[in-house]
ROFIDREN-282330 format. One record per residue (C-alpha): residue number from 1; x, y, z; chain. Coordinates in Angstrom, 2 decimals. Each point is the difference from the previous one (the first is absolute). Example, Ala and Ser with C-alpha at 12.3 -4.5 7.8 and 13.67 -1.06 7.14 Angstrom:
! ROFIDREN-282330
[1,[12.30,-4.50,7.80],"A"]
[2,[1.37,3.44,-0.66],"A"]
! end
This chain:
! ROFIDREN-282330
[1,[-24.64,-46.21,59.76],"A"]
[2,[-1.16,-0.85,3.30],"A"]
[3,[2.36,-2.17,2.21],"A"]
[4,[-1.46,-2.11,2.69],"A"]
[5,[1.41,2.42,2.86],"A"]
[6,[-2.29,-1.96,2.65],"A"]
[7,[1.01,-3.52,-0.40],"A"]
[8,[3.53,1.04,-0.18],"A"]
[9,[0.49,-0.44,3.79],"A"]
[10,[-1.67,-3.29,-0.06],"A"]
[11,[1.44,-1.29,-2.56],"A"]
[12,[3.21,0.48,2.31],"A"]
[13,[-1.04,-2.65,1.85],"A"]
[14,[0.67,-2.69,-3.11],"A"]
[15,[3.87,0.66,1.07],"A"]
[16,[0.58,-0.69,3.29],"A"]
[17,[3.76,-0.15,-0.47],"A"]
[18,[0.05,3.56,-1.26],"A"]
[19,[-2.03,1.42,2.63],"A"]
[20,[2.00,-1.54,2.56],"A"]
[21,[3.21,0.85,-1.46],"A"]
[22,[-1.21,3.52,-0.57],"A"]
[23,[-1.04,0.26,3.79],"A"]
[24,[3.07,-1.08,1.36],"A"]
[25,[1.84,2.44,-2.70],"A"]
[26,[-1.53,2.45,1.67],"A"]
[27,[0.08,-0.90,3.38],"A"]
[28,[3.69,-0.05,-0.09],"A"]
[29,[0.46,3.53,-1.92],"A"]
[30,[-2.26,1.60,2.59],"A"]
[31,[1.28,-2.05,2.84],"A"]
[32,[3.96,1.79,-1.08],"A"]
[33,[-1.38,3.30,-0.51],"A"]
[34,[-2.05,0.22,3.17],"A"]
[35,[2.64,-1.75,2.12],"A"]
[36,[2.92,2.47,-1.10],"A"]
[37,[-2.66,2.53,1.13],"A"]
[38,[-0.72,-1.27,3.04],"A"]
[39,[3.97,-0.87,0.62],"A"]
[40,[1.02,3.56,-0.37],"A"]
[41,[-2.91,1.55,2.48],"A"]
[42,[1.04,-3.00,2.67],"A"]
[43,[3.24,0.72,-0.11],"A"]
[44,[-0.26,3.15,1.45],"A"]
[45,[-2.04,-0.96,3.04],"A"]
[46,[2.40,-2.64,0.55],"A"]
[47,[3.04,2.69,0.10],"A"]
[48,[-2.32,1.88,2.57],"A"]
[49,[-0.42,-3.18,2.20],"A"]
[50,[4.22,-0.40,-0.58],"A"]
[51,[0.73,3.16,1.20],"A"]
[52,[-2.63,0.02,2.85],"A"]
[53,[1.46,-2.73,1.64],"A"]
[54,[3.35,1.68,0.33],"A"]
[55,[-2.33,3.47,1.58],"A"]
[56,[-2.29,0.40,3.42],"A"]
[57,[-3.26,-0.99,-1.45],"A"]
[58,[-1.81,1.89,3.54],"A"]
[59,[2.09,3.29,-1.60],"A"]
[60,[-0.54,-0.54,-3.93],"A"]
[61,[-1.75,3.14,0.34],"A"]
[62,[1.65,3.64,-0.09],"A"]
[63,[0.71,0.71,3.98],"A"]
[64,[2.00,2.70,1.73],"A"]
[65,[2.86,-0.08,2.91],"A"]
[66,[0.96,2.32,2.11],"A"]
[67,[2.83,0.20,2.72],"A"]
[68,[0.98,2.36,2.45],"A"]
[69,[-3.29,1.73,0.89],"A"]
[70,[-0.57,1.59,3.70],"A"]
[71,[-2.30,-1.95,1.89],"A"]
[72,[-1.95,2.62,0.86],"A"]
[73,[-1.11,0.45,-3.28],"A"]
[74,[-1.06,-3.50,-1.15],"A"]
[75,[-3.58,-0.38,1.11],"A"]
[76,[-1.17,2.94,-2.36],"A"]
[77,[1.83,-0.79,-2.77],"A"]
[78,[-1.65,-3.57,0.12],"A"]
[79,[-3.53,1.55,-0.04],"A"]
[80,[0.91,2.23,-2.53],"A"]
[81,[0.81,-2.94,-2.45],"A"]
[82,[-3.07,-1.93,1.42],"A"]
[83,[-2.41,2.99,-1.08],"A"]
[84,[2.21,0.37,-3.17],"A"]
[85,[-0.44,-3.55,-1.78],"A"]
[86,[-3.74,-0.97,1.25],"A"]
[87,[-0.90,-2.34,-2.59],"A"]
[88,[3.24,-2.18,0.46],"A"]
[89,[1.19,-0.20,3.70],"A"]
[90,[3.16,0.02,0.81],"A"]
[91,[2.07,-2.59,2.33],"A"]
[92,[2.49,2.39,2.27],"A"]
[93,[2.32,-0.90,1.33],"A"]
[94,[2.40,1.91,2.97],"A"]
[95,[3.14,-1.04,1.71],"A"]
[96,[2.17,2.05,2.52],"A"]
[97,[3.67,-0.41,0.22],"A"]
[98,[1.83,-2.42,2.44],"A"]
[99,[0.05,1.64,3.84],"A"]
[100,[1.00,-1.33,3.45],"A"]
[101,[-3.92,-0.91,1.04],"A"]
[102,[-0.73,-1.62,4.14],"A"]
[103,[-2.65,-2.60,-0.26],"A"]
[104,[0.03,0.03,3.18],"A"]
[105,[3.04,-1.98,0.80],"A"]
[106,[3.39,-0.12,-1.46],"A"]
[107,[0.07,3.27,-2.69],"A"]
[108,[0.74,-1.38,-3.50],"A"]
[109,[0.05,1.28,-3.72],"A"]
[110,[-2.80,-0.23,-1.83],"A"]
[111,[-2.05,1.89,-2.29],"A"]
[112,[-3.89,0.33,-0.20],"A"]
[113,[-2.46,0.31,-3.04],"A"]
[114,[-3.49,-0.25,-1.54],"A"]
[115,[-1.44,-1.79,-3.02],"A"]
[116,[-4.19,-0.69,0.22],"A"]
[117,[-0.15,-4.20,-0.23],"A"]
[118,[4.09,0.07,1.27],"A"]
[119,[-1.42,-2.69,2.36],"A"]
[120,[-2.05,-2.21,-2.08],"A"]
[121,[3.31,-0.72,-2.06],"A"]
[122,[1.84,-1.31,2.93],"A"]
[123,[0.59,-2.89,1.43],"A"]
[124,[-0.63,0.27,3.90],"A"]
[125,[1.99,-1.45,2.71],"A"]
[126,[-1.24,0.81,2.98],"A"]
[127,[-2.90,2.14,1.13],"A"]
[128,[-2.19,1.30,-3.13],"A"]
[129,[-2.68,2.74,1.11],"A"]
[130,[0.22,3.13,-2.41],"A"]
[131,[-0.32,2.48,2.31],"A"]
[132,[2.94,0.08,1.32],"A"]
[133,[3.88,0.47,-1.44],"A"]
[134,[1.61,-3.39,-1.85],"A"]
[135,[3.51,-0.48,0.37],"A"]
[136,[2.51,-1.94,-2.12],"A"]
[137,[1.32,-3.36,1.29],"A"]
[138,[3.71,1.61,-0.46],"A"]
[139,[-0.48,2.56,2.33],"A"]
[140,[-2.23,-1.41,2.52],"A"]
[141,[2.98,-2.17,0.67],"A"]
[142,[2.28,3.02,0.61],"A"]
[143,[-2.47,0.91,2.88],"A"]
[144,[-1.61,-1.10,3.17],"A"]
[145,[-3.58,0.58,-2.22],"A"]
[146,[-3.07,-1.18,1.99],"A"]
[147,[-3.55,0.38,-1.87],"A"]
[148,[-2.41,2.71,1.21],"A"]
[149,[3.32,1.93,1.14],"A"]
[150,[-0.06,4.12,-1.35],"A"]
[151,[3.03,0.84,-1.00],"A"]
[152,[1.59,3.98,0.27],"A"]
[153,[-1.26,0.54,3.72],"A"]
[154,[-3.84,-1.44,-1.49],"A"]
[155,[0.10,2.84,-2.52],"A"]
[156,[0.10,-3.34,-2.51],"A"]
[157,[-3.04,-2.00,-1.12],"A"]
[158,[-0.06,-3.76,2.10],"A"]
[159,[2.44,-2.67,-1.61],"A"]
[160,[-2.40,-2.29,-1.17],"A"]
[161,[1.71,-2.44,-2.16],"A"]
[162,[3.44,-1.36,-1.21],"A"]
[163,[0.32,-0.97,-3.67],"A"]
[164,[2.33,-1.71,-2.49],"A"]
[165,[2.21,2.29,-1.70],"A"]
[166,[-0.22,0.84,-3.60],"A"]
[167,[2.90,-1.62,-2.33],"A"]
[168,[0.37,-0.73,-3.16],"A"]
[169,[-1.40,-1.08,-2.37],"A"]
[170,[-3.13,1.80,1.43],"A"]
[171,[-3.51,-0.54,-0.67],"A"]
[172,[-1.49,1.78,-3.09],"A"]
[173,[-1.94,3.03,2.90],"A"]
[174,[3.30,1.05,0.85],"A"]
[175,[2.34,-0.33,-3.01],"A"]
[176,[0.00,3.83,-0.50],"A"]
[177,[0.39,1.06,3.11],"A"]
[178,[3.48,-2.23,0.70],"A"]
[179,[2.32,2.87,0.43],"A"]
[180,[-2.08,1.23,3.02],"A"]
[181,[-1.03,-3.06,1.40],"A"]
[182,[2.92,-2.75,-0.40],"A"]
[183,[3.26,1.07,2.15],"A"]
[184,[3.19,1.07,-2.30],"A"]
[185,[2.56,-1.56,1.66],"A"]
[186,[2.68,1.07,-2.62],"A"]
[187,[-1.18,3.86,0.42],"A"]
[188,[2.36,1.94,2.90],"A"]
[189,[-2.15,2.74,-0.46],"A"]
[190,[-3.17,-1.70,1.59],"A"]
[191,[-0.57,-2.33,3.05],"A"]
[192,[-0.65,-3.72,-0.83],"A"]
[193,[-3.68,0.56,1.94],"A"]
[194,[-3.46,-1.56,-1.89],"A"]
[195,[-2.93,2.35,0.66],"A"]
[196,[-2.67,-0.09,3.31],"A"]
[197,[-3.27,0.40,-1.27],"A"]
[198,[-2.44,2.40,1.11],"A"]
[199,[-3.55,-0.45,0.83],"A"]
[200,[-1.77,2.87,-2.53],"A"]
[201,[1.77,3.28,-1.22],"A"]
[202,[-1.55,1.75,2.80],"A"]
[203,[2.48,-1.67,2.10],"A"]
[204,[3.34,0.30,-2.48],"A"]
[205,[-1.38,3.77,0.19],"A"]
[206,[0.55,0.33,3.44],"A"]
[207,[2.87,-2.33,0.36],"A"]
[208,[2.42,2.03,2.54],"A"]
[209,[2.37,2.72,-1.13],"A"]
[210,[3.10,-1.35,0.75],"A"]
[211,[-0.82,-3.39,-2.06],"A"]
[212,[-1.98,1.76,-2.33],"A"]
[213,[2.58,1.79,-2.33],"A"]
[214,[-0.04,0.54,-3.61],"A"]
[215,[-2.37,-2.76,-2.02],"A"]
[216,[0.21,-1.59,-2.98],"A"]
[217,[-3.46,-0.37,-2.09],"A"]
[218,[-1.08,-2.45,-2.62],"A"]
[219,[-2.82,0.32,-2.19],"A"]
[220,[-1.22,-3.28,-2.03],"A"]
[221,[-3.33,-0.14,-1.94],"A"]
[222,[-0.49,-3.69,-0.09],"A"]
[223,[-1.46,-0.90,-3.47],"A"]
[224,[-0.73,-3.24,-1.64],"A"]
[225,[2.90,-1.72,-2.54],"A"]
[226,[-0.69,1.08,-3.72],"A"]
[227,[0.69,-3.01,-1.63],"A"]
[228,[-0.01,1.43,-3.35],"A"]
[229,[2.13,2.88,-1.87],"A"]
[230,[-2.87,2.27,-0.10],"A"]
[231,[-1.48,-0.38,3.33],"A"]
[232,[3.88,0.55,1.47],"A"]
[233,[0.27,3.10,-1.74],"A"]
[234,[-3.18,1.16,0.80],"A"]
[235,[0.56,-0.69,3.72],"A"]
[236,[3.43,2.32,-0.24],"A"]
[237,[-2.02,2.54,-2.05],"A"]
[238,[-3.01,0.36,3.03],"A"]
[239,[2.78,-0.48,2.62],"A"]
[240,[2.14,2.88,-1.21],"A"]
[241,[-2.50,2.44,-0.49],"A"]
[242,[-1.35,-1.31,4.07],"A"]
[243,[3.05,0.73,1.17],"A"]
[244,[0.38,3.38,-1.44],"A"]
[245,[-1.28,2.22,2.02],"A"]
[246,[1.57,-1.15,3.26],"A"]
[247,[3.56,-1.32,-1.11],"A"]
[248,[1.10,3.41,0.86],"A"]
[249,[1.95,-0.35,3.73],"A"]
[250,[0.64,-3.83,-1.20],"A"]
[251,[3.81,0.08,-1.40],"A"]
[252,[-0.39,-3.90,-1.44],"A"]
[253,[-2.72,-0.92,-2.75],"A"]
[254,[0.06,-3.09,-0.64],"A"]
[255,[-1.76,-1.41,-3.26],"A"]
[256,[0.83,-4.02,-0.33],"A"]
[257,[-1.84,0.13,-3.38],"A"]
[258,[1.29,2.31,-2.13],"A"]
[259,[3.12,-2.29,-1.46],"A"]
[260,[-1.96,-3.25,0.01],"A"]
[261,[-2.95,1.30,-2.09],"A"]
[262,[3.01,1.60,-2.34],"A"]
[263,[1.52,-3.23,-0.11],"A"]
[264,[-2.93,-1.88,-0.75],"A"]
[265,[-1.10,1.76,-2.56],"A"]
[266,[3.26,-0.14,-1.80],"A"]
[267,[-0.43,-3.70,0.91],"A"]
[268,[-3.35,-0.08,-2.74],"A"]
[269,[1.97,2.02,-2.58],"A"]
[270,[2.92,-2.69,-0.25],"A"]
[271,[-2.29,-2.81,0.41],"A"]
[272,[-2.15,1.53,-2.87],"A"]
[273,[2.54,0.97,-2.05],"A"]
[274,[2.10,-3.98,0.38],"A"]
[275,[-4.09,-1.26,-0.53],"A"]
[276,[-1.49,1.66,-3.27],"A"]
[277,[2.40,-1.45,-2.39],"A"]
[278,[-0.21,-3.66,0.85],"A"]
[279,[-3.73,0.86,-0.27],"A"]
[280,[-0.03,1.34,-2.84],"A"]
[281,[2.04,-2.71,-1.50],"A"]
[282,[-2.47,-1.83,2.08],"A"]
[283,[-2.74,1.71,-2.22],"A"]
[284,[1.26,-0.28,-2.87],"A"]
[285,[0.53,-4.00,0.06],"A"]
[286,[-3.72,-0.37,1.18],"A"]
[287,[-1.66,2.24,-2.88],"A"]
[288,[1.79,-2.40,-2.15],"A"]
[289,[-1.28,-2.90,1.52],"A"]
[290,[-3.49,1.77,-0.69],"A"]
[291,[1.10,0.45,-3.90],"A"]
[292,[0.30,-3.78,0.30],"A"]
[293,[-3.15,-0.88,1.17],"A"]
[294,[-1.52,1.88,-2.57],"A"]
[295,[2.13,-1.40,-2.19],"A"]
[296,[-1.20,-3.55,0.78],"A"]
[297,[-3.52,1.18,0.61],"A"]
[298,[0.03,0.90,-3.87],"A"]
[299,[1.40,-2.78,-1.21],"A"]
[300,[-2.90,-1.95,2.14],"A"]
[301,[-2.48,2.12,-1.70],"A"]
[302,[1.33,0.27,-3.35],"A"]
[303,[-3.11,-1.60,-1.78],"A"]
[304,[-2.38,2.22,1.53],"A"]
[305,[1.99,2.79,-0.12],"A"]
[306,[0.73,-0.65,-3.83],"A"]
[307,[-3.87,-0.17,-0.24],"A"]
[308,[-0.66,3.26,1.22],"A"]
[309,[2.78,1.25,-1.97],"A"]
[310,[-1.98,-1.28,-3.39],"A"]
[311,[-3.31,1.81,1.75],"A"]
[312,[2.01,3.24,-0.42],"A"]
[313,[1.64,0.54,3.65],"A"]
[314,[3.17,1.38,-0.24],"A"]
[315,[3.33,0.06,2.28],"A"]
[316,[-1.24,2.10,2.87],"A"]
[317,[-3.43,-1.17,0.49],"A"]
[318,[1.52,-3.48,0.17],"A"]
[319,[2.38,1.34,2.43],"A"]
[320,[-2.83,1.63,1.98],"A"]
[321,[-1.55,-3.72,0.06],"A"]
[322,[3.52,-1.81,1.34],"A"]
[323,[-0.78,2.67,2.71],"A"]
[324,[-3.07,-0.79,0.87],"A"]
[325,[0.96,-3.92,0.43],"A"]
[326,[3.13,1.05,1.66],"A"]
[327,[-0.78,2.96,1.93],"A"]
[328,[-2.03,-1.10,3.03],"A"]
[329,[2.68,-2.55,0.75],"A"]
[330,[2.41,2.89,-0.02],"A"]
[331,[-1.88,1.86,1.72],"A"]
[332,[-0.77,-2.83,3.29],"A"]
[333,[3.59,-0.82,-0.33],"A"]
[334,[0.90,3.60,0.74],"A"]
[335,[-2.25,-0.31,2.88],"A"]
[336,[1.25,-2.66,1.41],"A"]
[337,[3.97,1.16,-0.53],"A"]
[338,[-1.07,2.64,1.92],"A"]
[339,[-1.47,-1.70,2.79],"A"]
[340,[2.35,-2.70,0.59],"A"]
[341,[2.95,3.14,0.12],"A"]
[342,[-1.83,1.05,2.91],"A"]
[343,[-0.55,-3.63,1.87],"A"]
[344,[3.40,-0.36,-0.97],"A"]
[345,[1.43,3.12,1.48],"A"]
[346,[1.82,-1.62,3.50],"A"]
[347,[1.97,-2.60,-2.57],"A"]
[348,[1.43,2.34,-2.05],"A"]
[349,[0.03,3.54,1.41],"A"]
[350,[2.16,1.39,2.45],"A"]
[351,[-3.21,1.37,2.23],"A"]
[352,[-3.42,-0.49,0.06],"A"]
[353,[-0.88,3.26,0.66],"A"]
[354,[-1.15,1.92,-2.79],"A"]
[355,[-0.65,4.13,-0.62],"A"]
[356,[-3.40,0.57,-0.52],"A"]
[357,[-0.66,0.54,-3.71],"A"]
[358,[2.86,-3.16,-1.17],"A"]
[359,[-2.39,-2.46,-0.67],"A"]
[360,[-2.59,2.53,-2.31],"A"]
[361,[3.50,0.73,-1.71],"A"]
[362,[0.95,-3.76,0.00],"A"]
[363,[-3.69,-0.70,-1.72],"A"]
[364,[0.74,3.40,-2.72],"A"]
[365,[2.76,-1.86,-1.06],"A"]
[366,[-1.61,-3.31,-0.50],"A"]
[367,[-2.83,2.30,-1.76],"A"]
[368,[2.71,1.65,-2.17],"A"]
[369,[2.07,-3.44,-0.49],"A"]
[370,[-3.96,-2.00,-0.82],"A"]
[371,[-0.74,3.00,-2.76],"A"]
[372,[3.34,-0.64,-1.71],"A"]
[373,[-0.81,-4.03,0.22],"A"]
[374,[-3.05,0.78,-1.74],"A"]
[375,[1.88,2.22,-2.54],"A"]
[376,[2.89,-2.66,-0.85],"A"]
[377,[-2.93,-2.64,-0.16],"A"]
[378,[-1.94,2.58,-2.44],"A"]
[379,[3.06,0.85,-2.03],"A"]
[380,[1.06,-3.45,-0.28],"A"]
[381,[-3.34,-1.34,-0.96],"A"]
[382,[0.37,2.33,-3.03],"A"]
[383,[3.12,-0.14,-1.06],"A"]
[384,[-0.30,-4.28,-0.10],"A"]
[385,[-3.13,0.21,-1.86],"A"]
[386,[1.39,2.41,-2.24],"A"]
[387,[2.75,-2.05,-0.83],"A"]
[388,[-1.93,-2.83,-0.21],"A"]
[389,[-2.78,1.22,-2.65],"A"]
[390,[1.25,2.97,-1.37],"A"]
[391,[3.77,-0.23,-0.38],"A"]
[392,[0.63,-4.02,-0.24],"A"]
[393,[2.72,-0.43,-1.89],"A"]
[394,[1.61,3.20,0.34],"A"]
[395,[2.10,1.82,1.85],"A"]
[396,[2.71,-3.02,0.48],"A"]
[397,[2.75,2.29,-0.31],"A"]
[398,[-1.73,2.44,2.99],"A"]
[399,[-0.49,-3.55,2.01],"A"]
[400,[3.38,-1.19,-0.69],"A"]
[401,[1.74,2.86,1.13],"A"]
[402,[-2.18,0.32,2.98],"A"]
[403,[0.69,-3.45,1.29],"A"]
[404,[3.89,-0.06,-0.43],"A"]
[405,[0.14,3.43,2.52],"A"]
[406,[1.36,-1.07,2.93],"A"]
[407,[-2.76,1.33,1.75],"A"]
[408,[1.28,-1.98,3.77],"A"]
[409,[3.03,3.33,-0.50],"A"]
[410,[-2.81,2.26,1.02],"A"]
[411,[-0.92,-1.99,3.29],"A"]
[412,[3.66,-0.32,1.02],"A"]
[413,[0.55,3.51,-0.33],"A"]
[414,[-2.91,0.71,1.88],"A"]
[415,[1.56,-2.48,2.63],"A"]
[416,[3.04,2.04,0.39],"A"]
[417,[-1.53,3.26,-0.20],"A"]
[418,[-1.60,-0.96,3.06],"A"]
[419,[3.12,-1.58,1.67],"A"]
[420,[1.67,3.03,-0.18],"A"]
[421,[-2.78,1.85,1.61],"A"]
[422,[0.63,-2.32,2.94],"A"]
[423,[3.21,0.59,0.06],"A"]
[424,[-0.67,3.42,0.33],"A"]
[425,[-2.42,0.41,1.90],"A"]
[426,[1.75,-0.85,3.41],"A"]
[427,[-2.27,-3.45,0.37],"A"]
[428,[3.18,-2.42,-1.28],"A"]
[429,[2.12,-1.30,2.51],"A"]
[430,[4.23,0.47,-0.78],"A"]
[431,[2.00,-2.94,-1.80],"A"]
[432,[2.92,1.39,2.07],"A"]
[433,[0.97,-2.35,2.58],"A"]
[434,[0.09,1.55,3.63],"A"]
[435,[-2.10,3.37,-1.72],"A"]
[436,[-3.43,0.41,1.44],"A"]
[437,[-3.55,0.76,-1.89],"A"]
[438,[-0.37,3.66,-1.34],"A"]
! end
């Protein structure tokens, strides 16, 4: 026979309760599924932020260091990287070892480098033109210095301003470049000097022999801060292969990355693997709650559906219509569990950064978890009407036996299945008094 497919949605509407408990049903089912989604992809961005903190964010990129190289040969080694890495330029950086310098007074310690924008990170005292040499606060004091003075018998540039050393904690420009730039006081190797500045590398090129020695040489590639696990690793993927072909000479790389990115993504796995069985127990509580809206949605529509049970439809076709009433409300209640996981995301995930691609897998799972709504609501629509026209009256022994199962034994072993994946999975804290989280 022919069953009224096209008034079946309509005919939705004469149970408002239903539809609205069917809605939120599903709302709530996709709202778990695409939150544990969502969870486990933030959680790994926020291990990336973690770890950043705790790292140079100017150096998150791969860079080089090297120490001990003749003066003499600095210049062309810097335009050999320059004309090596075009599309990303680098940020040098050169210092020469403490000497006994004349600025044209008292002779002092001190020990001179350049850095392009050294001076726009600094915080001037006196003076300020760049054109000329800048000089610490610590050792202008050591000195009769006098701006415009030239220092080394006026082989140096001018002195043209004094500025406030460098100490910690230093601003986020110099943060990788501390060793050179702050004074080790606790080293007996190295004089307690902070670095003059020069004007351009022309001039650091032709600082004076005896002054000049042997250089140490930075090289930074300033980058932007990934903020997610797969922009970090691409960043030390394109860094390392930059860096290749002119690390050799350099006798430090020096890749930040590398253990954060590990340690985030080991950071998803446990969160994943502590997630998926609360949401699958998660799952399997809301399908039932589906079964039981069918349940009462056939019981509602027991007279019509016992007429077209006399007109010759049978179990599945009146399944296929408690779909039909039901299955838009599923289906808008999926949409909106979806959508209100991600305006939710800052209240219940650890980062609001997301890879690209989590939310299309967020809304396949709500797809996935919508399909199997429909096919609990379809089965369930069957099996009721079956029993209620087909079968009534038999089958009490099936029924009895079914409802003494302690069916709540299969949720709590579900529940500790899962606790023990939390407990191994390095996320639970110790019970042990004084003991400190794995």
């Amino acid at each position: 026979m022919q069953i009224p497919w096209r008034a079946a949605p309509r005919a939705a509407l004469s149970s408002p309760l239903t539809l609205l408990v069917s809605v939120v049903t599903a709302l709530l089912l996709s709202f778990v599924v695409a939150a544990a989604v969502m969870h486990s992809a933030a959680s790994g961005s926020a291990a990336i932020d973690y770890q950043q903190d705790r790292l140079c964010r100017e150096a998150l990129h791969p860079s080089l260091e090297a120490t001990g190289i003749p003066h003499q040969y600095v210049p062309g080694i810097m335009r050999e990287i320059e004309k090596a890495v075009p599309d990303h330029p680098p940020l040098i950086g050169a210092y020469v070892r403490e000497q006994r310098v004349d600025f044209g007074g008292l002779p002092t310690d001190a020990k001179f480098g350049y850095r392009p924008g050294a001076t726009d990170h600094l915080k001037v005292l006196e003076g300020g033109s760049k054109d000329g040499l800048w000089v610490p606060q610590s050792i202008a004091a050591t000195t009769d210095l006098q701006l415009g003075r030239r220092g080394m018998g006026g082989r140096l540039p001018p002195v043209t301003a004094v500025y406030a050393d460098l100490l910690d904690p230093l601003p986020e420009w110099w943060c990788p470049e501390r060793h050179f730039v702050v004074p080790n006081v606790l080293d007996r190797d190295e004089l307690a000097t902070a670095v003059v500045w020069m004007p351009s590398a022309e001039s650091f090129a032709a600082l004076p022999p005896e002054i000049a020695g042997v250089t140490d040489l930075t090289v930074r590639f300033p980058a932007g801060v990934p903020g997610t696990i797969d922009e970090a690793a691409a960043l030390l993927e394109e860094g390392t292969a930059r860096i290749a072909p002119i690390k050799e000479g350099f006798n430090r790389t020096i890749s930040p990355l590398g253990l954060p990115v590990e340690n985030a993504r080991q950071t998803v796995a446990n969160v994943r693997s502590a997630v998926l069985p609360l949401t699958l127990i998660s799952l399997l509580i809301g399908l039932a709650g589906v079964a039981t809206v069918t349940v009462q949605w056939a019981q509602r529509r027991q007279p019509e559906l016992r007429l077209l049970w006399v007109r010759g439809a049978g179990p599945f076709a009146l399944g296929g219509r408690g779909v039909l009433e039901l299955g838009l409300p599923l289906v808008v209640g999926g949409v909106l569990g979806l959508g209100t996981a991600r305006l939710l995301l800052p209240w219940y995930a650890p980062s609001v950064l997301l890879p690209p691609g989590t939310v299309t897998s967020a809304a396949l799972a709500v797809v996935v978890v919508v399909a199997a709504s429909l096919l609990v609501a379809f089965a369930t629509g069957a099996l009721r009407t079956h029993r209620m026209f087909q079968v009534a009256g038999r089958g009490n022994r099936l029924r009895k036996v079914l409802t003494a199962l302690p069916w709540e034994l299969a949720t709590a072993a579900l529940a500790v299945w899962a606790w023990t994946r939390v407990q191994h999975s390095g996320l639970a804290t110790t019970t042990k008094v004084g003991g400190l989280p794995r």
